[in-house]
N, C-alpha and C positions, 0 to 999 in steps of 0.2 A: 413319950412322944418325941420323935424327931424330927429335923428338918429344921430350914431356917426363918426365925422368927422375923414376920412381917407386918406392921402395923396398918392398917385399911380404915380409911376415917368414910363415914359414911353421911350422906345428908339426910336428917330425920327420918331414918328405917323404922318400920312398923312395931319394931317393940322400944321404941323411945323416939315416939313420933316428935315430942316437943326438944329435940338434942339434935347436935352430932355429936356423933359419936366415933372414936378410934379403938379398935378393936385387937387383942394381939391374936394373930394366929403365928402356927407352926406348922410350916410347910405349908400345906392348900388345908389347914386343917385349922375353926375358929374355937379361940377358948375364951371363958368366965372373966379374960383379965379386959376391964375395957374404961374408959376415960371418957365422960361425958361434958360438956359446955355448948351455952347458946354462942357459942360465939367460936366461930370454925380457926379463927387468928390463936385463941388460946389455945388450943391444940398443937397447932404449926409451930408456938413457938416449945411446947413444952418437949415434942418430938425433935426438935432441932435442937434444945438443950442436952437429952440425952446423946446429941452426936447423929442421928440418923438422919439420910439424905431420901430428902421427896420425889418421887416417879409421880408422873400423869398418868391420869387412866386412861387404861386402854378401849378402846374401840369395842371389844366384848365384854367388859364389866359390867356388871349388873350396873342399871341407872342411878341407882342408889349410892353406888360408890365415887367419890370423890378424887381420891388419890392414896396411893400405897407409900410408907415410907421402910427403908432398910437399916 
């Protein structure tokens, strides 16, 4: 797979309704690798540990999505 790896945290998606959850994709493409917490702050911080900076979601994002980080 190529492309650049994008992390997409999502608010309680239908297959972990009780989570958010951050998801890694590559390129427009989602893979197996994903980070679950009730608590959307643990996430943010653990994303911004790795070094990656947070985008707002855009305006077409699926509802369920919260925010992408790079």
């Amino acid at each position: 797979m190529q492309g650049l790896p994008i992390w997409v945290i999502y608010d309680h998606p239908r297959d972990y309704p009780d989570h958010f959850v951050a998801r890694l994709h590559v390129g427009e493409t989602p893979t197996e690798e994903l980070m679950l917490s009730n608590n959307i702050e643990a996430l943010r911080i653990q994303l911004e540990r790795e070094g990656l900076v947070r985008l707002g979601r855009h305006m077409d994002d699926d509802a369920k999505i919260v925010e992408t980080w790079l």
